[in-house]
C-alpha positions as CSV (number, residue, x, y, z in Angstrom):
1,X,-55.8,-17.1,142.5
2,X,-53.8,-18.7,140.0
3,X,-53.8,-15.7,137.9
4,X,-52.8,-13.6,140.8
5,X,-49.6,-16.4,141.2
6,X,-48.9,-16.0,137.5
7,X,-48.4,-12.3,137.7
8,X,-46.6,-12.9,141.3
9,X,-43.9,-14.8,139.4
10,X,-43.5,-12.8,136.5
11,X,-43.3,-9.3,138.7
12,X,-40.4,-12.1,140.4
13,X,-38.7,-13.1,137.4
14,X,-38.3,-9.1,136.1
15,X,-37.3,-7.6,139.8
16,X,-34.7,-10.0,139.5
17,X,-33.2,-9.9,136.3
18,X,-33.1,-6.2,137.2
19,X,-31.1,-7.3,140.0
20,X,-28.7,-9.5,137.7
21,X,-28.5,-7.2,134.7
22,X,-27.2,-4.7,137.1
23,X,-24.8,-6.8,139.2
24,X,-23.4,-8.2,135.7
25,X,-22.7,-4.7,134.7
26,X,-20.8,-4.0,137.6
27,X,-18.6,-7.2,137.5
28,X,-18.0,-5.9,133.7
29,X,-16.6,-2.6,135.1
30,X,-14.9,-3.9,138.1
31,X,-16.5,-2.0,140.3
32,X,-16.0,-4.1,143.7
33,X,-13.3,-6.5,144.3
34,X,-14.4,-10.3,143.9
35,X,-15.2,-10.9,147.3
36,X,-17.6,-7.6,147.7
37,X,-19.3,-8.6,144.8
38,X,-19.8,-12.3,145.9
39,X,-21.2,-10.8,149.3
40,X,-23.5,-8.3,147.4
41,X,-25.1,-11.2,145.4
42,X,-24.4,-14.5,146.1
43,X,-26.9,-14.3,149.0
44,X,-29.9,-14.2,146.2
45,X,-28.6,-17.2,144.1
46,X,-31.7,-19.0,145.0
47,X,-33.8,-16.5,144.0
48,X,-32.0,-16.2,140.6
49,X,-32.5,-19.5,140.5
50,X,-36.1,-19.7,141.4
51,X,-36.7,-16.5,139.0
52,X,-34.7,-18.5,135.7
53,X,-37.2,-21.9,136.6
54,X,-40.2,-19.7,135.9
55,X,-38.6,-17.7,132.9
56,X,-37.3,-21.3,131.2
57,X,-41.1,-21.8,130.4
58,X,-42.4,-18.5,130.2
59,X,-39.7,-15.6,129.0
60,X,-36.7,-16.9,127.1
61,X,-35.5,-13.3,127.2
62,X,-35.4,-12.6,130.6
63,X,-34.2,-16.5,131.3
64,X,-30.8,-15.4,128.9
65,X,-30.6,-12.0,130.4
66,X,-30.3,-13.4,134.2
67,X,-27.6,-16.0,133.5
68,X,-24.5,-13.7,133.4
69,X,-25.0,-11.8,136.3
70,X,-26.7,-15.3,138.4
71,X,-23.9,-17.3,137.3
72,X,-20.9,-14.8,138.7
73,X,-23.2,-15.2,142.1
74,X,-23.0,-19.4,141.7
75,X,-19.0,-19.2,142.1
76,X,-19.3,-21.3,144.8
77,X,-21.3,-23.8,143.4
78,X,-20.1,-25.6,140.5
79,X,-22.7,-27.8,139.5
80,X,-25.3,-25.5,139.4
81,X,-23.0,-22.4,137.7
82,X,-22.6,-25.1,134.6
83,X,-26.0,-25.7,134.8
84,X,-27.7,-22.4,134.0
85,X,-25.1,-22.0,130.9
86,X,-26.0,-25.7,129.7
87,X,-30.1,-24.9,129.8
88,X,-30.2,-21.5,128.4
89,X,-27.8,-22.1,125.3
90,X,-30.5,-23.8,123.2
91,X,-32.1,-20.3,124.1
92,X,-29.7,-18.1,122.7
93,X,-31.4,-16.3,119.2
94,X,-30.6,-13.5,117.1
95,X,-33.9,-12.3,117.8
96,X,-32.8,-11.2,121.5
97,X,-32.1,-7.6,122.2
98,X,-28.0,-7.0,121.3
99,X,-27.4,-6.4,125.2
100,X,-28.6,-9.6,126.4
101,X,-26.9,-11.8,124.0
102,X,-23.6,-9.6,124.3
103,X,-23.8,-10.5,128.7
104,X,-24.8,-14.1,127.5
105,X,-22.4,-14.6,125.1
106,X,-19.5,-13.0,126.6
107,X,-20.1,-15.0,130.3
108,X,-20.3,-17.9,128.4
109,X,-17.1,-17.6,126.4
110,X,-15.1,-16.6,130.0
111,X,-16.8,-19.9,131.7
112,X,-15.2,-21.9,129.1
113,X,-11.9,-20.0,128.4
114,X,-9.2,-22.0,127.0
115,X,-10.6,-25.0,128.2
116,X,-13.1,-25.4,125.0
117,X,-11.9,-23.1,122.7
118,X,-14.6,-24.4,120.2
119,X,-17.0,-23.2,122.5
120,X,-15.6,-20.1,123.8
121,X,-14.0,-18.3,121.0
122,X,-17.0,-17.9,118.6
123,X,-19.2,-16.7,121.4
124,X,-16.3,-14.1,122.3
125,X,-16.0,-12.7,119.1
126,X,-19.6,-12.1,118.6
127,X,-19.8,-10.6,122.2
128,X,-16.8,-8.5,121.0
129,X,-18.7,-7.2,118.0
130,X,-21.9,-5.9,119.8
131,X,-20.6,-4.7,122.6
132,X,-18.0,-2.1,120.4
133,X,-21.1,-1.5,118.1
134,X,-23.4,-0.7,121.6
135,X,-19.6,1.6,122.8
136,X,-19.8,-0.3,125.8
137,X,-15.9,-0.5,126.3
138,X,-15.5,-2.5,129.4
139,X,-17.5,-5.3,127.7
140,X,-15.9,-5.4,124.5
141,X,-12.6,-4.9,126.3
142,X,-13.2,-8.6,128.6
143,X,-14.5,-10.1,125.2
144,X,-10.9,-9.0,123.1
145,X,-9.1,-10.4,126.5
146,X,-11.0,-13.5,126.1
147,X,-9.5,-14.0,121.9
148,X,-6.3,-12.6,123.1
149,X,-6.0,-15.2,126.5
150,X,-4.7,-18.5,124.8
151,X,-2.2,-21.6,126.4
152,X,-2.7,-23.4,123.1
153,X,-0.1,-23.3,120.2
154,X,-1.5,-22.6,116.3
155,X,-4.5,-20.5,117.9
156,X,-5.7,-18.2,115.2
157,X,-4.0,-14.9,114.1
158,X,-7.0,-13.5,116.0
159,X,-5.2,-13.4,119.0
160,X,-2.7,-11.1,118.4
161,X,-5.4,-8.2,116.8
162,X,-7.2,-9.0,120.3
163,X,-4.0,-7.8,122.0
164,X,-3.8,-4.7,120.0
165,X,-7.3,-3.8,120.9
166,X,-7.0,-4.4,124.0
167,X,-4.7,-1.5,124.1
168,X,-6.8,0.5,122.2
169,X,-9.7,0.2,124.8
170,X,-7.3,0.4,128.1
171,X,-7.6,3.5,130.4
172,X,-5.1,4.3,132.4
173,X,-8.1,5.0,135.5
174,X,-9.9,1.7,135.0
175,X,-9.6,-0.3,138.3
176,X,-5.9,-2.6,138.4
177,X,-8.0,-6.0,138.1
178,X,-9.4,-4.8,134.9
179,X,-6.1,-3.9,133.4
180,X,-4.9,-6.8,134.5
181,X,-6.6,-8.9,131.7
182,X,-4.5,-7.5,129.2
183,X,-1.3,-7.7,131.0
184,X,-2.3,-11.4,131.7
185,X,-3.3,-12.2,127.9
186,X,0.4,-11.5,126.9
187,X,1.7,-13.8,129.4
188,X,-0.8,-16.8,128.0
189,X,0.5,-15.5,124.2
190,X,4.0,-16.1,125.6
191,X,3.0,-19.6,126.7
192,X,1.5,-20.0,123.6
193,X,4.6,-19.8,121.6
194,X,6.5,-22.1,124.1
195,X,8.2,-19.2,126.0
196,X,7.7,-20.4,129.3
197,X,9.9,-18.6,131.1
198,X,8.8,-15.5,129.8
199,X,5.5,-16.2,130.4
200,X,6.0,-16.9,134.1
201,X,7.8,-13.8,134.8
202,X,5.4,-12.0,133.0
203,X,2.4,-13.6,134.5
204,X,4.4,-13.0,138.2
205,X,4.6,-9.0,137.4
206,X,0.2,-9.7,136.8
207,X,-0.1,-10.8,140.0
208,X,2.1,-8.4,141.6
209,X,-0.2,-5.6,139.6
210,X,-3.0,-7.3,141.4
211,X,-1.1,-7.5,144.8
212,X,-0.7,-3.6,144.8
213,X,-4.0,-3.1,143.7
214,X,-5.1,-4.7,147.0
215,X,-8.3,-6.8,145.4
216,X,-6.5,-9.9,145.3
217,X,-5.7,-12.3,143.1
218,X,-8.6,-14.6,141.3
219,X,-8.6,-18.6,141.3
220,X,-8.3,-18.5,137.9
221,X,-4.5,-16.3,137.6
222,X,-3.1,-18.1,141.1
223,X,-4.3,-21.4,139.4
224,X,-2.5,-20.0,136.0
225,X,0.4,-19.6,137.8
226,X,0.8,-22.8,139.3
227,X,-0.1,-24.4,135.2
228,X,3.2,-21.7,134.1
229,X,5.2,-23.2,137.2
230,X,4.7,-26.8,135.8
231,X,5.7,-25.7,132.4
232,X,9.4,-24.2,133.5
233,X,9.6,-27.2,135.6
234,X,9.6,-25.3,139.1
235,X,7.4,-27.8,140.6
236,X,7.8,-27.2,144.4
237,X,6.9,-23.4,143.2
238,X,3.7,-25.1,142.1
239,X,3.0,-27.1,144.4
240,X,3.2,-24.5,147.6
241,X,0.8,-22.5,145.4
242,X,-2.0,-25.1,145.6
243,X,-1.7,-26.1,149.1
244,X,-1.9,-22.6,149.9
245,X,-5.0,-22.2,147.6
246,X,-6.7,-25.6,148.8
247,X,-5.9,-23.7,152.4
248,X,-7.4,-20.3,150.9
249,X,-10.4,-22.3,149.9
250,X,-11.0,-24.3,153.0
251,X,-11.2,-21.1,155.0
252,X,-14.1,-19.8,152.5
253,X,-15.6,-23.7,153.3
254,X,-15.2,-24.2,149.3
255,X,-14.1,-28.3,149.8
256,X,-15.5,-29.4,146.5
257,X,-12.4,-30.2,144.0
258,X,-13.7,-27.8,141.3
259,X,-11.5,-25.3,141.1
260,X,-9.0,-27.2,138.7
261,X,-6.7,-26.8,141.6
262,X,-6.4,-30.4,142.7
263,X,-5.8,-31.3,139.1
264,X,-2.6,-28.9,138.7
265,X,-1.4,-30.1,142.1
266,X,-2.1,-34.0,140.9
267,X,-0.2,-33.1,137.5
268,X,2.8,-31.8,139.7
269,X,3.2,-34.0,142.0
270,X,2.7,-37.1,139.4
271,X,6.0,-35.3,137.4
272,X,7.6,-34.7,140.6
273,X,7.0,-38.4,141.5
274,X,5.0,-37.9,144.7
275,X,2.6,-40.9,144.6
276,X,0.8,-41.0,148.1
277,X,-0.5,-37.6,147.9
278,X,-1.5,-38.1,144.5
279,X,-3.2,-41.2,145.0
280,X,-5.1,-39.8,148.0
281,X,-6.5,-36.8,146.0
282,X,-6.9,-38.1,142.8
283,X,-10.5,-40.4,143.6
284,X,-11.8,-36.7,144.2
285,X,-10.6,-34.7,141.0
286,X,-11.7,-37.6,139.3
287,X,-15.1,-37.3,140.8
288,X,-14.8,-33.3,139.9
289,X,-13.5,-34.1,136.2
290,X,-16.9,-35.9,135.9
291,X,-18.8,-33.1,136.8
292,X,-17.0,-30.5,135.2
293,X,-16.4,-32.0,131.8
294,X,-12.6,-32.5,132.2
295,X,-13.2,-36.5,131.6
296,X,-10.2,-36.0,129.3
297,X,-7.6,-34.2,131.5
298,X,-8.1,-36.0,134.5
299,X,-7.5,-39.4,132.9
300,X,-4.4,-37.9,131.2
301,X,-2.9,-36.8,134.2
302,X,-3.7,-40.5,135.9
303,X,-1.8,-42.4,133.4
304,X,1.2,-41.2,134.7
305,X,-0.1,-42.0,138.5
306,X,-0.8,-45.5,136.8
307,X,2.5,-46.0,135.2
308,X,4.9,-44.6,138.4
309,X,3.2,-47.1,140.3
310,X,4.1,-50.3,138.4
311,X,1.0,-50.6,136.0
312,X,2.0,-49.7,132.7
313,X,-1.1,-51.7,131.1
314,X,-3.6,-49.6,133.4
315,X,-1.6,-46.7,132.0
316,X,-1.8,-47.4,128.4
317,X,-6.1,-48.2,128.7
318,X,-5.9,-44.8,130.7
319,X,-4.2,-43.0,127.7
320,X,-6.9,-44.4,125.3
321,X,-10.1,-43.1,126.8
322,X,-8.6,-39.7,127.4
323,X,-7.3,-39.4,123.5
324,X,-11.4,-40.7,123.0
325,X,-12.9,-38.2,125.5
326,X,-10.5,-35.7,123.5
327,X,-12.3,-36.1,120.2
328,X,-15.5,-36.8,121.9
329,X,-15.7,-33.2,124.1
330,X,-13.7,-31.4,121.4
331,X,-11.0,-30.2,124.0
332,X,-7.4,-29.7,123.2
333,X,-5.1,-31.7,124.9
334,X,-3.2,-29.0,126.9
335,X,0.5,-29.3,127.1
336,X,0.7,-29.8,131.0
337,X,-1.4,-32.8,130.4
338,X,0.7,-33.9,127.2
339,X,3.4,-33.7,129.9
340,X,1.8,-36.5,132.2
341,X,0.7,-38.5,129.1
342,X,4.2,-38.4,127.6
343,X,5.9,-39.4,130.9
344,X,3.8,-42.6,131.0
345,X,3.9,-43.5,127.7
346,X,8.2,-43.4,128.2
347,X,7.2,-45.8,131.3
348,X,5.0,-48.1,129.3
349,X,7.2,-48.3,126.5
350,X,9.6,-50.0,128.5
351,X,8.0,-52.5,130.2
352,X,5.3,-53.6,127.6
353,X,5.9,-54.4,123.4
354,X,4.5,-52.0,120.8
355,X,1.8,-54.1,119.7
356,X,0.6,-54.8,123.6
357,X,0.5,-51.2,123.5
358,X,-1.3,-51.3,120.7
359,X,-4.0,-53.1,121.7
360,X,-4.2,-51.4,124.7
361,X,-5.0,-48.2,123.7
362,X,-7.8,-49.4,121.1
363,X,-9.7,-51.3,124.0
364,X,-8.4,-48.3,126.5
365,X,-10.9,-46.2,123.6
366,X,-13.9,-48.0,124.5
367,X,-13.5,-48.2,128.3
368,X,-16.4,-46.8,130.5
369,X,-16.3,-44.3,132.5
370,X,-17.0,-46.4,135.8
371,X,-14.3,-48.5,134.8
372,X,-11.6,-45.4,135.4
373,X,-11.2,-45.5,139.1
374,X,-10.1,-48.8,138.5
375,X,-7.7,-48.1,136.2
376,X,-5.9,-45.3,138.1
377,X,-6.0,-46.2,141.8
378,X,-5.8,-50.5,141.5
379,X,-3.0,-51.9,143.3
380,X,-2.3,-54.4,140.8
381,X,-2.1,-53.9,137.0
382,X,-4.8,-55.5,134.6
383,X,-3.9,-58.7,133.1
384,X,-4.2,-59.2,129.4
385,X,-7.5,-60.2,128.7
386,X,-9.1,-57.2,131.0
């Protein structure tokens, strides 16, 4: 009997990496919007699931082969879509076949993005690489967008060969959402340089491309959008696009605040200096930036909640654990967050001496994570001796 179970689960574990491989190659190509694909494959998430338990023991080739593909399908759920990349990188080897580290590699460099670059970039390149030495276009064409789709200033030169490949590999019959990466790399190379308003017209004629295309816009552009309509200071702009993606998501039943959503529409409304809805969201993007590994952001972006509300020494403690979670997650400090940061370091400056601040932000280095809440939504400031 067991022997009969054994070969039950492996006959499991290669029916449905079959299934994944496949559905991974047709998210590569864009061949069904987002939404078909989602309904197409989402409903065997368990089963992926199930099928990568069994192959995490037994079949570390088939475990990194399923991820791509299972973790499109987990979109909808976060925790466990961070989860499969997190167990299966210690599984990554050069010993794999070239086509499952190239799906591996290149999934895991777009689940990252710009928010690890550390991460994300090396795994992109070499995705880039095997997939133009396998001619697979479509892969190596995501992988360039992925080296050519920067926010960050002083990003290698890297970037801009991406962009000219990206041309190089474009066809004029691939489907508009695919196209679209390369139209919305530019935009983020505007950014780069500081050329905000550029890169918000450019990144509107994206989403018009999209629009046209009738597949609809993706989280990730509409939530681009709002970070570009922070950055030229059109604020209302940005905030009417997250209420109407938080509304977008509440239809799909998607309440979690994962999206990075809640945290562009806490940035905005901190600069805008809209306290009560910020205070009532931010407990739950704080719970979110736990989960999701945005420790960092999320307690940049609360200083300045902190500081508009009278408690510049809350503030400046808030402003030393995110410039510790910083170095300790390797993140760059994005220039939205900056932003925030900056605003409440004006604030503090003002009410508090240079050597309080001082002080603060050394012991602010040190604080605990349980200790944040605290910090950010307290109606009183901390005393000295905190």
């Amino acid at each position: 009997m067991a022997g009969d179970e054994a070969a039950t689960r492996r006959r499991h574990v290669a029916f449905f990496r079959a299934w994944f491989e496949a559905a991974y190659e047709q998210h590569l190509w864009a061949r069904r919007t987002a939404p078909e694909w989602l309904a197409a494959y989402a409903p065997d998430a368990d089963n992926g699931l199930a099928a990568l338990e069994h192959a995490m023991a037994h079949d570390a080739e088939s475990a990194v082969a399923l991820v791509p593909g299972l973790a499109q399908a987990l979109a909808r759920r976060h925790a466990e879509r961070f989860a499969v990349w997190h167990r299966t990188e210690r599984l990554l080897a050069d010993t794999l076949p070239d086509g499952v580290r190239a799906c591996w590699q290149l999934g895991f460099g777009q689940f990252w993005g710009v928010n690890s670059e550390q991460r994300s970039r090396p795994h992109a390149r070499a995705a880039a690489a095997l997939f133009r030495a396998a001619g697979h276009a479509a892969g190596e064409y995501r992988a360039e967008s992925i080296l050519a789709y920067t926010i960050n200033p002083g990003t290698d030169e890297r970037a801009d060969a991406a962009l000219v490949r990206l041309k190089e590999l474009e066809r004029a019959d691939w489907p508009a959402d695919l196209r679209f990466l390369r139209r919305w790399a530019e935009a983020t190379r505007l950014a780069s340089a500081g050329r905000y308003d550029e890169a918000y017209e450019a990144g509107q004629a994206c989403m018009e491309l999209i629009r046209q295309s009738g597949r609809g816009g993706r989280l990730i552009h509409e939530n681009g959008m709002m970070y570009l309509s922070i950055m030229t200071d059109r604020l209302d702009d940005a905030i009417e696009r997250g209420l109407a993606g938080m509304r977008r998501r509440l239809a799909l039943q998607r309440n979690a605040p994962a999206s990075g959503t809640e945290l562009l529409l806490l940035s905005a409304w901190l600069l805008r200096g809209d306290i009560a809805p910020a205070r009532e969201t931010g407990p739950a993007v704080w719970e979110a930036g736990l989960a999701f590994n945005q420790k960092a952001a999320v307690a940049d972006t609360l200083t300045l909640l902190a500081a508009r509300d009278g408690r510049p020494r809350a503030a400046v403690l808030l402003a030393g654990y995110a410039a510790a979670e910083y170095e300790r997650g390797a993140t760059r400090r994005l220039p939205m967050y900056q932003r925030c940061g900056e605003a409440a370091a004006a604030i503090a400056a003002r009410a508090l001496p240079a050597e309080a601040i001082a002080a603060l932000q050394e012991r602010g280095r040190h604080w605990p994570d349980s200790g944040v809440p605290a910090l950010a939504f307290g109606t009183t400031d901390v005393d000295d001796g905190a």
